[in-house]
C-alpha positions as CSV (number, residue, x, y, z in Angstrom):
1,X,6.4,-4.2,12.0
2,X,6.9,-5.0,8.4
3,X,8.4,-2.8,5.7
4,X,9.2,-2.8,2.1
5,X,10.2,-0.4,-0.7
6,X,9.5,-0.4,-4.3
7,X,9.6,2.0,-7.4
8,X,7.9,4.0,-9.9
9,X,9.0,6.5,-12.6
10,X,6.3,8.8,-12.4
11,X,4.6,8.8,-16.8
12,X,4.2,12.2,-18.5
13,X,0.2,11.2,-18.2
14,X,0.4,11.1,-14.9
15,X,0.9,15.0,-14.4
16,X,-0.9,18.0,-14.6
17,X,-0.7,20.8,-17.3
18,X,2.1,22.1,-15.0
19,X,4.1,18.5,-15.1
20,X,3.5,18.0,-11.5
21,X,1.9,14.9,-9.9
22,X,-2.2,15.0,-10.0
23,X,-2.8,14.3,-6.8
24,X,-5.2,11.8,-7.1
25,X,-2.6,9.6,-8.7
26,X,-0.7,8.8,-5.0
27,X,-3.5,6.2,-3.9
28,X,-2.5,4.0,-7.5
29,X,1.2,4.9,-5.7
30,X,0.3,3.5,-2.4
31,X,-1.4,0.6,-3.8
32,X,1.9,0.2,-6.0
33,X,3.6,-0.2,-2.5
34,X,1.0,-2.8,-0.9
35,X,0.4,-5.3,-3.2
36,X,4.6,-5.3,-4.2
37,X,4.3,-5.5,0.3
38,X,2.3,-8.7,0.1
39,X,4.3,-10.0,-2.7
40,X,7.0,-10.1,-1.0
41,X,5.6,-12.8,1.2
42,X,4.5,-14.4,-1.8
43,X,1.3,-13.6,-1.7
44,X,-1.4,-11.4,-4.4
45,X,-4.7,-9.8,-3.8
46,X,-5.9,-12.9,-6.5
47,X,-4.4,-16.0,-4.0
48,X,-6.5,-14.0,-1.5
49,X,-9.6,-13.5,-3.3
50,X,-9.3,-17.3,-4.7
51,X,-9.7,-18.1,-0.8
52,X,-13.3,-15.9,-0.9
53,X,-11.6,-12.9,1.2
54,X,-11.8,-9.4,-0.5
55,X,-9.8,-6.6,0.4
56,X,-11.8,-3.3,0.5
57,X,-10.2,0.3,1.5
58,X,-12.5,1.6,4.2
59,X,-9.8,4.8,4.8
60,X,-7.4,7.2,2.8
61,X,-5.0,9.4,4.5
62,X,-2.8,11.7,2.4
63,X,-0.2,14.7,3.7
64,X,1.2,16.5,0.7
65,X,5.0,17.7,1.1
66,X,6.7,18.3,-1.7
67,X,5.5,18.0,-5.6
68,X,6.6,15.0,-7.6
69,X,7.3,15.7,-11.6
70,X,7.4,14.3,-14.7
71,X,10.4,11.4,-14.9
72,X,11.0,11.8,-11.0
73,X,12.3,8.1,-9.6
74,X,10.0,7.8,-6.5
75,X,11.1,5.2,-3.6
76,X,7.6,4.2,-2.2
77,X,8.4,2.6,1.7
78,X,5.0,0.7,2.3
79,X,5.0,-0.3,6.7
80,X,2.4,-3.1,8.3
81,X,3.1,-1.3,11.5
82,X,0.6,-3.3,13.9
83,X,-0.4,-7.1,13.4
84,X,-3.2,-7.3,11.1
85,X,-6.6,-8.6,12.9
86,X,-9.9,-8.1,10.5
87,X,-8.3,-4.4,9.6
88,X,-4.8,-3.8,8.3
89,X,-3.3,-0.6,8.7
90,X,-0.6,0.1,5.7
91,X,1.4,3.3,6.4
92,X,2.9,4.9,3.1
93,X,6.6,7.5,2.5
94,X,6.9,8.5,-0.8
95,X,10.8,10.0,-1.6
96,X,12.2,11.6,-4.7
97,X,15.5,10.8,-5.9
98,X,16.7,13.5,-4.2
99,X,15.5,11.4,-0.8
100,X,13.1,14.3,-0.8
101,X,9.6,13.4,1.3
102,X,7.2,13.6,-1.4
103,X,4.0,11.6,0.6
104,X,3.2,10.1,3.4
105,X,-0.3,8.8,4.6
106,X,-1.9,5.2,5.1
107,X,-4.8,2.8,4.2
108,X,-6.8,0.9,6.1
109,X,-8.5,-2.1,4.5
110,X,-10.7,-4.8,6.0
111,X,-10.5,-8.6,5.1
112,X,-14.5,-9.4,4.1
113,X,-15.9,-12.4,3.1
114,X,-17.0,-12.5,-0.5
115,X,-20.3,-14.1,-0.3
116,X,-21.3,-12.8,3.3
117,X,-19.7,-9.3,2.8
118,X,-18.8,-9.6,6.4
119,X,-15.3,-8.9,7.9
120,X,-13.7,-12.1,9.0
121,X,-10.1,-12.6,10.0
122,X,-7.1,-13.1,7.1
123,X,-6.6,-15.9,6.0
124,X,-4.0,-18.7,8.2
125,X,-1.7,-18.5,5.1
126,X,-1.6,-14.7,6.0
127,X,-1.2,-14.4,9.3
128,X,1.8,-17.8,9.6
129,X,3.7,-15.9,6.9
130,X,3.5,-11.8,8.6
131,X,3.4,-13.1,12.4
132,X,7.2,-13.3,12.7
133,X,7.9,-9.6,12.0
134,X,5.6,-8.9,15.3
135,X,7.1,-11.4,17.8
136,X,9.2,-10.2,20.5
């Protein structure tokens, strides 16, 4: 399993009339937390994509908890909790300052061959660098 946390100060546009989080903001949150994920093993949805893999979403999950506001410091913890194969499943916690449980839910995307449109497996550069964390 692999985890990393990164932050965002939620913008005055990204809130309803009553200054709270529109929901349909948290997926641009979750992919906040994955692509700063794969940084971290330097590595960017373009280095893929230069390599002819694309990255599509194929699911969404989102559980609701507690609203997020205007100026709120939120601590997105983004988990690869299973080895990636043609899938990989990111699992998503969202906190307020307060440590407050905002979010949680997950993404599943599938690596796909840009000409083909066919899943295929990540690319070696992927796996070498992510295999570690799921050793024994």
């Amino acid at each position: 399993m692999y985890s990393a946390e990164t932050q965002v100060r939620v913008r005055y546009g990204e809130t309803d009339k009553m200054g709270i989080v529109y929901y349909g903001n948290y997926p641009l949150y979750f992919e906040v937390g994955r692509t700063n994920l794969m940084r971290e093993f330097n590595l960017t949805y373009r280095s893929i994509e230069n390599n002819g893999i694309i990255l599509p979403v194929t699911e969404l999950q989102i559980k609701y908890h507690h609203p997020a506001v205007y100026d709120d410091l939120l601590t997105i913890k983004t988990t690869v909790p299973v080895m990636p194969s043609v899938k990989i499943l990111f699992n998503y916690e969202i906190f307020n300052e307060d440590g407050k449980l905002v979010v949680t839910g997950n993404t599943t995307l599938i690596f796909m061959n840009n000409n083909t449109r066919k899943p295929t497996r990540p690319p070696d550069i992927f796996i070498e660098k992510i295999k570690p964390f799921f050793n024994p």
